[in-house]
N, C-alpha and C positions, 0 to 999 in steps of 0.2 A: 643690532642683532635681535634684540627684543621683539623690537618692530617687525621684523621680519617673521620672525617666531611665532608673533600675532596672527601675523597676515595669512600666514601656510594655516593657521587654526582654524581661522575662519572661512577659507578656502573651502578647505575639510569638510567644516561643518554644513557648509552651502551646498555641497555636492552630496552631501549625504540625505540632505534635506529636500534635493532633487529628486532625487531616486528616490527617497522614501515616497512623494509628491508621486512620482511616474509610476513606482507601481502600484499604491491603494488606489489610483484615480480611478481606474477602472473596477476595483471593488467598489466602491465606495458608490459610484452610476448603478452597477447593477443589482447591489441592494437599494438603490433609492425606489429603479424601474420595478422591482417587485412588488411594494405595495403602493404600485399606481396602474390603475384599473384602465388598460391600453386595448379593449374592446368592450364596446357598450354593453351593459346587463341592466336591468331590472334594479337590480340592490345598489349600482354604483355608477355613475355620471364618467365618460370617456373623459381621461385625465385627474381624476380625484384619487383623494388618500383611499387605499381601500385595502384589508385581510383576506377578500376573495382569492385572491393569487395562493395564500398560504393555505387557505380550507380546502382550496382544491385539490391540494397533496393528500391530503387524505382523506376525501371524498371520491374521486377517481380510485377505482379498481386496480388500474391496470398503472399509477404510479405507486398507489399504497405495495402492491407486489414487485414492483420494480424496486423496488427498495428495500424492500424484504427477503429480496434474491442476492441484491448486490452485499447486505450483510451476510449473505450466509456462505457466500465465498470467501469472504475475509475468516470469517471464523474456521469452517471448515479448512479452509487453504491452510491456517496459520497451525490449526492444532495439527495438520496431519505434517506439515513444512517442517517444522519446529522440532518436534520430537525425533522428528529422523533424521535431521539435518546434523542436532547433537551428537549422536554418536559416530558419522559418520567424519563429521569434521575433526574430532578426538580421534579417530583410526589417522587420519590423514596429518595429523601435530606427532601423536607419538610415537607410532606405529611404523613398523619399516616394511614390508613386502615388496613381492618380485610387481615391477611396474605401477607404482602409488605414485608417481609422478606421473606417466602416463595417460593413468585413469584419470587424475585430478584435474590437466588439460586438457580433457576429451570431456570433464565437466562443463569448464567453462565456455569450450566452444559450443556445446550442446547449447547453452545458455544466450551465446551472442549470433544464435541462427534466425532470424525473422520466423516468429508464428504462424504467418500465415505460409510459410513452406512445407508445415508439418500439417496440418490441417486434412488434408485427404487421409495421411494412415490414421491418425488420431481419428478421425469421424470412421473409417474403417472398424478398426481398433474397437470404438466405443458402440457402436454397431452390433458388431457380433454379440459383445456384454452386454447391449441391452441397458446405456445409459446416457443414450443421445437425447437429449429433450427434456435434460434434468439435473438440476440444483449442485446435485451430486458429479456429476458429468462434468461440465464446467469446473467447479473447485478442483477437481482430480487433474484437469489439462492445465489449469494455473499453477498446479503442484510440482509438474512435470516442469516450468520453466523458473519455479520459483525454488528447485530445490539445490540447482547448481550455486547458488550466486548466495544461498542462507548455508551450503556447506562450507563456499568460500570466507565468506564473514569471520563465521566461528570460527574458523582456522585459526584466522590471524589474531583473533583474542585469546584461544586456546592457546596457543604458542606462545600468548605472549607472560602467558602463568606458568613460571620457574617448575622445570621437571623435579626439582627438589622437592616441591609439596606433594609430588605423586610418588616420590618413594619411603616420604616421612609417611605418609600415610597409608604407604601397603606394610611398612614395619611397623605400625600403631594397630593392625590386623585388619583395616581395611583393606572392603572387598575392593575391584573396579566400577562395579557399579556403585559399590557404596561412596566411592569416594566422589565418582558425577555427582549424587544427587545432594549429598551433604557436603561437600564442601566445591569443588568446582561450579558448580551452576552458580553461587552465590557473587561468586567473583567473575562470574559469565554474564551476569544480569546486565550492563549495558550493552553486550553485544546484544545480549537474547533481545533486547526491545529495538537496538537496530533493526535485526532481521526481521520481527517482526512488522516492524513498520516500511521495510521495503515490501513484505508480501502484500500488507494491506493495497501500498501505491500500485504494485501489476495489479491486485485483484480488481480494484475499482474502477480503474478508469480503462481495463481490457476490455475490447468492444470483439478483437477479429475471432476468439472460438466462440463468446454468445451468438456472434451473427451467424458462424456455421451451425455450430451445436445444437439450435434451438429452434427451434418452428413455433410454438405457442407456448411452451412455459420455457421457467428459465430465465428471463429475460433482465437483464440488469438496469440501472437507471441511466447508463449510456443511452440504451438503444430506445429509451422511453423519453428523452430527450428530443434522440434525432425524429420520431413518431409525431414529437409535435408542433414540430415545424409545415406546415400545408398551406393552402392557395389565404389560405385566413386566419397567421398565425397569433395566437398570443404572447406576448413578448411579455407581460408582466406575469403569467404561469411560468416562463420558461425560467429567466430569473430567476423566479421565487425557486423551481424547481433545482437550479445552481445553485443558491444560496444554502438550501438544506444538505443539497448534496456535500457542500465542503463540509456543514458542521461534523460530522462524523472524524472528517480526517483531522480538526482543529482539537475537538474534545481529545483524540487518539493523543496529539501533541504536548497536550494541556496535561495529560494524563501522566506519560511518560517521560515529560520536558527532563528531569533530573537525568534517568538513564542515558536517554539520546544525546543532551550534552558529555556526558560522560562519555560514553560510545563512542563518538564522531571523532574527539581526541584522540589522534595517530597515538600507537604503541601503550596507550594508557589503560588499562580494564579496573 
């Protein structure tokens, strides 16, 4: 029985160790191709160790802006997500009105519509206001599909903090809002960094309203990627240019690791 007991261990541990193997392999290649200089230059011999690939991130114009776009969608998207997601997910946990269920499925479906359906009114839409071809523009149409699924989240954390602290606390003279921001939010924090860390994932790696929205600015480091692919491409910039791209959403992880484990824990806040 022992033996047996071994054996399933090590099993275990063999397949785990697989799949660890299977999926770094390919991180582990495309940081290596980054600094190895895979078109000849001046400063670096075709196939040598070389930091050209990483200078050129921020020597080039038009990735240093590409980068500087695709954070300012995360930011933008998340403060504007966030703070309205809050109260409205709080209407939808405690709140009773004529058709709140209704509305809340007419959320979600909103949410599991493919972007690029919506794409004509939105550029319409964005059109008329005068905010096609801007920074701003993009973050506000990620907000539009980021705000379903950050209402959803908080629901279920909101719901899952006992209605009884919301009445100890309106007979302690707390207001409703006072009681959001001093005491529920705090017990909200792993949700909060969930949803936050889902708006980051659409903001970044949404290519389909930059591609419409955008004609010369704007442009995220998706579409500064797909740009530098041509008849003569560099494969140790493009790399290197994956490689920076993740650090962002790694630091985000690194950052938040306590909350998000927490979060991710069904019924727990």
């Amino acid at each position: 029985m022992t033996g047996t007991t071994g054996l399933i261990r090590i099993v275990k541990a063999a397949l785990l160790l697989a799949f660890v193997v299977f999926v770094s392999l390919p991180l582990v290649q495309m940081t290596m191709i980054s600094f190895v200089a895979t078109l000849g230059h001046p400063d670096a011999e075709l196939g040598a160790f070389t930091l050209r690939n990483y200078r050129g991130i921020f020597t080039d114009p038009n990735l240093r802006s590409a980068f500087a776009n695709s954070i300012a969608y995360v930011v933008i998207n998340i403060c504007i997500t966030v703070p309205v997601a809050i109260p409205a997910a709080y209407a939808f946990s405690r709140l009773s009105f004529v058709g709140d269920k209704h509305l809340f499925l007419a959320f979600i479906a909103f949410r599991i519509t493919p972007p690029v359906v919506l794409t004509l009114p939105i550029f319409q839409l964005f059109s008329s206001l005068g905010i096609v071809n801007s920074v701003f523009g993009i973050a506000l149409a990620h907000c539009l599909f980021n705000l379903p699924i950050s209402i959803w989240i908080l629901q279920g954390f909101i719901s899952a903090v006992p209605r009884e602290m919301d009445e100890t606390a309106f007979l302690d003279g707390y207001s409703r809002r006072r009681f959001i921001w001093k005491i529920l939010l705090p017990l909200i924090a792993p949700g909060i960094a969930v949803t936050a860390f889902f708006c980051f994932m659409f903001s970044w790696v949404e290519v389909v309203f930059a591609r419409i929205l955008t004609t010369t600015n704007g442009k995220p480091i998706s579409m500064a990627l797909n740009a530098l692919f041509g008849f003569q491409t560099d494969i140790g910039l493009v790399m290197a240019v994956t490689v920076a791209s993740m650090l962002p959403g790694a630091a985000l992880l690194f950052a938040m690791r306590s909350h998000l484990s927490r979060g991710f824990k069904i019924g727990q806040v």
